[in-house]
C-alpha positions as a Markdown table, in Angstrom:
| # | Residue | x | y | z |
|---|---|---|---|---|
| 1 | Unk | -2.4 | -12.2 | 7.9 |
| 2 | Unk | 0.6 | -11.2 | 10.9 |
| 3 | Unk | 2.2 | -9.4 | 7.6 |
| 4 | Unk | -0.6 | -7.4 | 7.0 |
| 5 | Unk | -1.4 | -6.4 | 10.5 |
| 6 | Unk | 2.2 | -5.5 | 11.0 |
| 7 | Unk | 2.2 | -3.5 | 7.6 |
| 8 | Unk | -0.3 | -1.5 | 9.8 |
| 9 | Unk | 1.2 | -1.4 | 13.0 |
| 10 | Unk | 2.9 | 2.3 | 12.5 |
| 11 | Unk | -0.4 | 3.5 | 11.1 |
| 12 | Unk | -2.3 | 2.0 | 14.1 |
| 13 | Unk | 0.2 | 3.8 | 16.4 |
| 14 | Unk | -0.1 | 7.2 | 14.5 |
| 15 | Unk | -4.2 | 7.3 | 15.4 |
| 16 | Unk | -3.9 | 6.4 | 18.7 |
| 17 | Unk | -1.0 | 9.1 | 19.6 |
| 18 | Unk | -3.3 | 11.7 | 16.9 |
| 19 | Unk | -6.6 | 10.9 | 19.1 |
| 20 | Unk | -4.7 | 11.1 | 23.2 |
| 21 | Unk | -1.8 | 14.1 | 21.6 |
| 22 | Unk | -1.6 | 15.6 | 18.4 |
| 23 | Unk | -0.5 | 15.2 | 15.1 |
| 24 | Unk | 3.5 | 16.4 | 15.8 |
| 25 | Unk | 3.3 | 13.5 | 18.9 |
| 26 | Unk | 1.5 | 11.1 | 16.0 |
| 27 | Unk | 3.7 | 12.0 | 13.6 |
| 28 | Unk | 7.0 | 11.3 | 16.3 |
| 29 | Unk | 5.6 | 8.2 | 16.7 |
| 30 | Unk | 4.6 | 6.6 | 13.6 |
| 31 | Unk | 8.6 | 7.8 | 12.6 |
| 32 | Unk | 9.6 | 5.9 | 15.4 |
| 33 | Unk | 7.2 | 3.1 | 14.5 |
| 34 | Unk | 8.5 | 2.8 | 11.0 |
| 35 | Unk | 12.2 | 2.5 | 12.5 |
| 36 | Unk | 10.8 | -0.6 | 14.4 |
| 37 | Unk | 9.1 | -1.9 | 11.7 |
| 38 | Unk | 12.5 | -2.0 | 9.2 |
| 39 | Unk | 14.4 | -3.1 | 11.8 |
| 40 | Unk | 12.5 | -5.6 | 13.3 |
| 41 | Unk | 12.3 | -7.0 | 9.3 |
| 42 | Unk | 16.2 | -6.5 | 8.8 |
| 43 | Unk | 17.0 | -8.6 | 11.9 |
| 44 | Unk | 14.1 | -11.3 | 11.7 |
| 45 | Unk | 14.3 | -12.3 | 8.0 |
| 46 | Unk | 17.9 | -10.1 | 7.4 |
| 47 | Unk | 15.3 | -8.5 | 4.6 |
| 48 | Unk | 13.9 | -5.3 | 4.3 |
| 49 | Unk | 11.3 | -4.8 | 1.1 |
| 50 | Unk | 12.4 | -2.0 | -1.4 |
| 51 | Unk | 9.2 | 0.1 | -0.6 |
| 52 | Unk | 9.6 | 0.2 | 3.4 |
| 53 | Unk | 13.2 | 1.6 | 2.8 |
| 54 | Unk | 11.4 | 4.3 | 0.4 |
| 55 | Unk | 8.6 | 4.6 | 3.2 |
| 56 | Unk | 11.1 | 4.9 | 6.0 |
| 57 | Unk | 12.8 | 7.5 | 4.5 |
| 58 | Unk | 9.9 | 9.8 | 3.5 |
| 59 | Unk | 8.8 | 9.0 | 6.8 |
| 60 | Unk | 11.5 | 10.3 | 7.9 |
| 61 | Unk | 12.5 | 13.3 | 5.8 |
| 62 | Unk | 8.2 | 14.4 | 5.8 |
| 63 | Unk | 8.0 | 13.9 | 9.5 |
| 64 | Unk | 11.0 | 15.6 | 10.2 |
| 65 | Unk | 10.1 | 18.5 | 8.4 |
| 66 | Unk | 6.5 | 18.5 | 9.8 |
| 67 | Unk | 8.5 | 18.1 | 13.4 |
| 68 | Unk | 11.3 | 20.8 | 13.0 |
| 69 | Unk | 9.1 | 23.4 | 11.2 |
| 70 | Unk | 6.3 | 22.7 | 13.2 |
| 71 | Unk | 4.1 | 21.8 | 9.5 |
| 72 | Unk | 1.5 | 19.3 | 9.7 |
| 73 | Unk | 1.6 | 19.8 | 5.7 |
| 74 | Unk | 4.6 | 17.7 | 5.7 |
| 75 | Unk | 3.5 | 15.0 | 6.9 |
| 76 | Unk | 0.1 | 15.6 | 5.0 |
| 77 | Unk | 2.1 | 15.0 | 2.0 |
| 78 | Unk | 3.9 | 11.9 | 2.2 |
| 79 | Unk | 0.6 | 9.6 | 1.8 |
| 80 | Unk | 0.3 | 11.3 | -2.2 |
| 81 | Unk | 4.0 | 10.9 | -2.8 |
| 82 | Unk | 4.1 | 7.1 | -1.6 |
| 83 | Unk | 0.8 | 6.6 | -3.6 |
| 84 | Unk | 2.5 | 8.1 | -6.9 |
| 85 | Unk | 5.9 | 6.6 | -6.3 |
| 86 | Unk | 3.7 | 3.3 | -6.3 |
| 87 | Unk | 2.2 | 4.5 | -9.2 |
| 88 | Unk | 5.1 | 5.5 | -11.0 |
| 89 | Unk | 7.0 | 2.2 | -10.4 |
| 90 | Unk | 3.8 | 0.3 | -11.7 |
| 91 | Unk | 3.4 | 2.7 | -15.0 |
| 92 | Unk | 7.0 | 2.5 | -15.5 |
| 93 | Unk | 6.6 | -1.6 | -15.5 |
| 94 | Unk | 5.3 | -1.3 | -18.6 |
| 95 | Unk | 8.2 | -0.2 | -20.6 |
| 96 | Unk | 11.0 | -2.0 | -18.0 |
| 97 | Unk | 11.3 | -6.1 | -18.4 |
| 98 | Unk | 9.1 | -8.8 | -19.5 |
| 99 | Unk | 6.9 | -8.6 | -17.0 |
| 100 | Unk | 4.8 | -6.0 | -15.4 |
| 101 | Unk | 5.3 | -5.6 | -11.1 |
| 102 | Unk | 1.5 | -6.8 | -10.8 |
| 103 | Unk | 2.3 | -10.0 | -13.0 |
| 104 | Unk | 6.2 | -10.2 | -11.1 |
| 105 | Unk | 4.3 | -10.0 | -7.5 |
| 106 | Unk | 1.4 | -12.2 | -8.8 |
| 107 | Unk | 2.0 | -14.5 | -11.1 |
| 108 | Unk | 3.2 | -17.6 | -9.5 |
| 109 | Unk | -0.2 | -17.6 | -7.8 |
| 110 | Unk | -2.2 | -16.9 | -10.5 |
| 111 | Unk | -2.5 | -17.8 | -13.9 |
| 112 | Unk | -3.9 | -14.5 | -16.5 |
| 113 | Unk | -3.7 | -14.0 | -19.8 |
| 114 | Unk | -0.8 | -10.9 | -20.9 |
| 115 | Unk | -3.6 | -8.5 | -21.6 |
| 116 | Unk | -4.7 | -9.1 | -18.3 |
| 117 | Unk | -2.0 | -8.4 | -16.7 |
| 118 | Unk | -1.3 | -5.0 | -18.0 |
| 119 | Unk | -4.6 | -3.9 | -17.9 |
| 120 | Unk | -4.3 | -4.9 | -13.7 |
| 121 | Unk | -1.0 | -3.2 | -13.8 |
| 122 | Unk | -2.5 | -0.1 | -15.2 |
| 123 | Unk | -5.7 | -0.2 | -13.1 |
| 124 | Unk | -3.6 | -0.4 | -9.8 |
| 125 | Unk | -1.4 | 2.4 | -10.8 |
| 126 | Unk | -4.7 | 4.7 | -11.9 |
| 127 | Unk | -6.0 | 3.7 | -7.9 |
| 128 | Unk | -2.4 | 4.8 | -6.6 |
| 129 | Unk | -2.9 | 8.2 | -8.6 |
| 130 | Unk | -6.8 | 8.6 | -7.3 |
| 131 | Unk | -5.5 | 7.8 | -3.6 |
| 132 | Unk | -3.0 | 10.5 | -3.9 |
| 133 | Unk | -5.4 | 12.9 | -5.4 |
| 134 | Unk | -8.0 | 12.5 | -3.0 |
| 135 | Unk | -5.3 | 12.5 | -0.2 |
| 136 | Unk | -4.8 | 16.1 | -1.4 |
| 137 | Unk | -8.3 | 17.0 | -1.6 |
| 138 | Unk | -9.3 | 16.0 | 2.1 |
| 139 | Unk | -6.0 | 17.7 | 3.5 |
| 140 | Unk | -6.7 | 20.9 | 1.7 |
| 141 | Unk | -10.9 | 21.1 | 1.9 |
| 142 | Unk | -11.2 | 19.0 | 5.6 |
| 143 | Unk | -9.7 | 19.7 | 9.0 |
| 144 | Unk | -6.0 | 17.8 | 10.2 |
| 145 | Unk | -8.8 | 15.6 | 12.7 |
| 146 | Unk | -10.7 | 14.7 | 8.9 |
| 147 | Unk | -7.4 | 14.2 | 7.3 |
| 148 | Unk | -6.2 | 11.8 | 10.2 |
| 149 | Unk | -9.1 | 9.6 | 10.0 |
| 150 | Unk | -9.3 | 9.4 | 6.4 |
| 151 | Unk | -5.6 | 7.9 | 5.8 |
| 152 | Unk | -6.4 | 5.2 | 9.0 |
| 153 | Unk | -9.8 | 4.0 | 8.3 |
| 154 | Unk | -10.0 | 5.9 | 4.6 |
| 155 | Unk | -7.7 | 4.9 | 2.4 |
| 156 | Unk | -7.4 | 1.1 | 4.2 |
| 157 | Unk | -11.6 | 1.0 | 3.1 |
| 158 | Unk | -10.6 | 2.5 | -0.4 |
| 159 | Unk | -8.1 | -0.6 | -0.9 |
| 160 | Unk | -10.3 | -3.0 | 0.3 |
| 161 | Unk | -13.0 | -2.0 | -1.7 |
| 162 | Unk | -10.3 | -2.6 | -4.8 |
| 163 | Unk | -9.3 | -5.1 | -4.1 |
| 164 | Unk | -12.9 | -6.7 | -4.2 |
| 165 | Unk | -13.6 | -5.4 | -7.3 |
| 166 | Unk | -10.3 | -6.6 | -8.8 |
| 167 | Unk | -11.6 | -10.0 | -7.7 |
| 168 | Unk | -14.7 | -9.9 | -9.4 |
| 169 | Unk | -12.8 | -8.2 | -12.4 |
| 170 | Unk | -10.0 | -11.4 | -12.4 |
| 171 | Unk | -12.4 | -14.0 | -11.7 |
| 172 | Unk | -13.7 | -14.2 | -15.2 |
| 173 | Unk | -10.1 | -14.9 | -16.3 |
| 174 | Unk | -9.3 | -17.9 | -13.7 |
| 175 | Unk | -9.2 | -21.2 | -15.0 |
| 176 | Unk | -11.5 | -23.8 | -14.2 |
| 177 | Unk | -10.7 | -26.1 | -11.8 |
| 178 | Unk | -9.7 | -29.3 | -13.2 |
| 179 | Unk | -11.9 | -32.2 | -12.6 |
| 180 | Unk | -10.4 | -35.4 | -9.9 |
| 181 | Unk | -10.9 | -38.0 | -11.5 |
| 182 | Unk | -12.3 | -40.7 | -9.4 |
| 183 | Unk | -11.4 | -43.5 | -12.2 |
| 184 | Unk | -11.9 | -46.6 | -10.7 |
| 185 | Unk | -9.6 | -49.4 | -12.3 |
| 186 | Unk | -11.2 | -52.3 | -14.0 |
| 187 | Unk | -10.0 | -55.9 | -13.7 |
């Protein structure tokens, strides 16, 4: 759970400055807030996941060209070009290795037949690709105030919604619990 609400700290930070500043002050901090983020991983666990160095830098090269030129379409893009990166990665699973990522990141938790797995390894790359759409369709049809409250309480409400759904969808395919056996010996 302290993983997940860190995963969210920058995001957190990027509201709060959008709702008391503006989006070139939100998009400053949630930069800065990314930097924190990697570093505080690099020197706590001397490990920094492959997707926050991909985020930091987009973070950094979206932001900076939001900040610099003064843009907010910038940093409007970077949510569609994490989502299809994620998407990409996923899709490109497929054809790399025995495994798909959703089976790789899964698996030793869960036990799902190989069919399974690649149809929730397709299925999360299809949400990436809807996230990312609709990402552009909000910052091109709504207002930056719309936009900024669709990627914090949005998107978050989007995943969670999937991720109950992939529940239901993978409960079907869990294996039943395994009776204790309360043998009592005989003498």
């Amino acid at each position: 759970m302290k993983k997940i609400i860190f995963d969210f700290f920058p995001i957190v930070l990027f509201f709060v400055a959008y709702k008391n500043y503006d989006l070139y002050v939100a998009t400053a901090v949630v930069i800065a807030a990314t930097f924190v983020q990697v570093a505080y991983n690099w020197f706590k666990f001397r490990k920094v996941e492959t997707m926050q160095w991909v985020t930091l830098g987009l973070m950094t090269v979206m932001g900076g060209a939001t900040l610099y030129l003064q843009d907010e379409q910038f940093i409007k893009w970077k949510l569609t070009i994490i989502e299809w990166l994620f998407a990409a990665v996923l899709l490109g699973s497929h054809f790399i290795g025995k495994k798909t990522i959703i089976e790789k990141m899964m698996g030793a938790n869960l036990e799902l037949p190989d069919k399974i797995w690649s149809i929730l390894n397709f299925v999360w790359a299809l949400f990436f690709i809807t996230v990312g759409a609709v990402n552009i369709y909000v910052m091109f049809n709504y207002s930056t105030e719309d936009w900024v409250n669709f990627k914090t309480f949005g998107v978050p409400a989007m995943m969670a919604v999937f991720i109950l759904l992939q529940l239901v969808f993978m409960y079907k395919y869990m294996p039943e619990p395994e009776p204790e056996s309360n043998s009592v010996s005989e003498e």
